[in-house]
N, C-alpha and C positions, 0 to 999 in steps of 0.2 A: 512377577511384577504386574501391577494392574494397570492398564490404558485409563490415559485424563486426556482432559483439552488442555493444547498447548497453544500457549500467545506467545507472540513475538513482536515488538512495536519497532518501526524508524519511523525517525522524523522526516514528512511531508515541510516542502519551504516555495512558496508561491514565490520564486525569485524567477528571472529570468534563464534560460540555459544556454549553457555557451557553444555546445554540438548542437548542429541540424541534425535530427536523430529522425525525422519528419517523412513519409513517404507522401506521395502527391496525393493518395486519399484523406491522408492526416492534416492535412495542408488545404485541401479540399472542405472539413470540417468545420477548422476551424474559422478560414475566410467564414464560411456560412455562421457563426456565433459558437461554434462549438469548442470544449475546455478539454485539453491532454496535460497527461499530469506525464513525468517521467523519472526515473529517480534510480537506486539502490531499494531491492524490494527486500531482501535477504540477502545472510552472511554461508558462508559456511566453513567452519574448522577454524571459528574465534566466539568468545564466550561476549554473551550479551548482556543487554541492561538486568534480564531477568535469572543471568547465571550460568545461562545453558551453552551448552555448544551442541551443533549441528555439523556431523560427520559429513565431506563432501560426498562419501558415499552412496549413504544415507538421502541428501538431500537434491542430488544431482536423478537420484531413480523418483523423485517426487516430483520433480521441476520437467522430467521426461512424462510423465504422467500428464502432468498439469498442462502440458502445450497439446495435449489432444483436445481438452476441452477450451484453451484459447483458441484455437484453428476451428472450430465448430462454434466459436462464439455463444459460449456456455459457461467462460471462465467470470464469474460475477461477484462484487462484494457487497460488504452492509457498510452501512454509517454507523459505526461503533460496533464494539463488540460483546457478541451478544454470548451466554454458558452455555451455547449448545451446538451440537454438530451438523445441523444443519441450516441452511441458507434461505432466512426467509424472503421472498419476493417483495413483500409490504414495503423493507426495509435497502433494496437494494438501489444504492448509487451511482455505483459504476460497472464497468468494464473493462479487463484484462484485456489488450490486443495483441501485446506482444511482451516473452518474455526470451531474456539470452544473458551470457556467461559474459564478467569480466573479470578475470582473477576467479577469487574465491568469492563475487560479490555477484547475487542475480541481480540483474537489470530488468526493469519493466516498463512496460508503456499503457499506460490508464486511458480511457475515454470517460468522461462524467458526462451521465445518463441524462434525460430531462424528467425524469423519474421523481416525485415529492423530496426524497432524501438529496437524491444528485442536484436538485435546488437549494438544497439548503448548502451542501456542501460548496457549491459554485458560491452562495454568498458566502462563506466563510472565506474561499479562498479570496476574492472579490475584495474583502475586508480585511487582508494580509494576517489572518490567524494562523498560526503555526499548527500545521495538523501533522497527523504521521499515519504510516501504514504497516501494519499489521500482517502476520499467516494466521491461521486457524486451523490447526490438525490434530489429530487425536495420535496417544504414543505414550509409552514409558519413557523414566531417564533413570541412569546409576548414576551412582556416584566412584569415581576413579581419580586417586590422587589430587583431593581438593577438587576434583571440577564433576559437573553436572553434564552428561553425557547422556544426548538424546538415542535411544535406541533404535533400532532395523525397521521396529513395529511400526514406526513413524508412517502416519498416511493427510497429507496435505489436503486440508478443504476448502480452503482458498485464501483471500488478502482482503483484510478490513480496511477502511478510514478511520482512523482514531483520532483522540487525543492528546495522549499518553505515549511519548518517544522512548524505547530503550537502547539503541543502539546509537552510539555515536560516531558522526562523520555519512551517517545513511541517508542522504538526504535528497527529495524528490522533488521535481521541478515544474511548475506551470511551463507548457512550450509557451512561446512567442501568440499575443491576439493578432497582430498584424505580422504576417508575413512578407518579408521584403527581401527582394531579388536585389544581390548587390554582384558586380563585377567584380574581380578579382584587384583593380588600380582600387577599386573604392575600399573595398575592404584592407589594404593595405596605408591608403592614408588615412583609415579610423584606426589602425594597429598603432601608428606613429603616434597619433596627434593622443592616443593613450599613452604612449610609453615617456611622450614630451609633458606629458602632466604629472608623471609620476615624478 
């Protein structure tokens, strides 16, 4: 079997997010103007918009990989995606700061760059465009009992901004621009005065 590029799209949702997922640098950031995205980056051991499935395997020795170069602050992507397997600078938006397991679902945490691209992509999100994000790796896939099975070959090059969603329910989240310390009474009669409107 011969290695291709493999895309993977979720949908990015500039909505607000309901976990503080936030450390005090991240919070740090953003007070100062700065955009985190957060979300579902990846599935694995469920067939996506594009067919494929991604063996937890498989994509759990990808995602161990991939946290060397988020810890070195080297994990980088483009604004769209480009046919090729490597990562142009010109085109780079953001940055990977953190990624970690829920289920069978990678979680991640985005920084947008002030970079040409990570401006554009800040006004899109700005202008509540529905984006999505994207892996980029090169790999084989068979085919086993009707389903499109991503091979061992698999080797992760990192997570685009796109526009094009395949996976549904993957959905990634502008944090909070204003960050606000609430107490625990307070946050409790905004719980109420929700559940009395419903």
């Amino acid at each position: 079997m011969s290695k291709s590029l493999l895309r993977e799209f979720f949908e990015l949702c500039p909505n607000g997010l309901c976990e503080d997922i936030l450390t005090e640098s991240d919070k740090h950031f953003i007070k100062q103007g700065g955009m985190m995205l957060s979300g579902v980056i990846q599935r694995a051991d469920a067939r996506n918009g594009n067919g494929r499935i991604y063996p937890h395997s498989v994509l759990s020795r990808e995602m161990n990989t991939y946290k060397q170069l988020v810890q070195e602050r080297r994990a980088l992507g483009e604004l769209d995606h480009p046919d090729q397997s490597v990562i142009n600078l010109r085109n780079v938006s953001h940055l990977v700061t953190e990624t970690w397991w829920n289920g069978n679902d990678v979680m991640g945490k985005i920084q947008v760059l002030s970079t040409p691209s990570g401006q554009v992509l800040r006004e899109l999100i700005n202008a509540n465009v529905k984006i999505g994000i994207s892996s980029r790796g090169t790999g084989s896939v068979r085919e086993s009992r009707g389903e499109t099975i991503v091979e061992d070959d698999f080797n992760l090059i990192c997570f685009d901004i796109v526009s094009e969603p395949s996976t549904h329910g993957a959905f990634m989240f502008q944090e909070n621009k204003k960050i606000v310390t609430e107490n625990k009474q307070t946050k409790l009669n905004s719980l109420i005065k929700d559940l009395l409107k419903n």
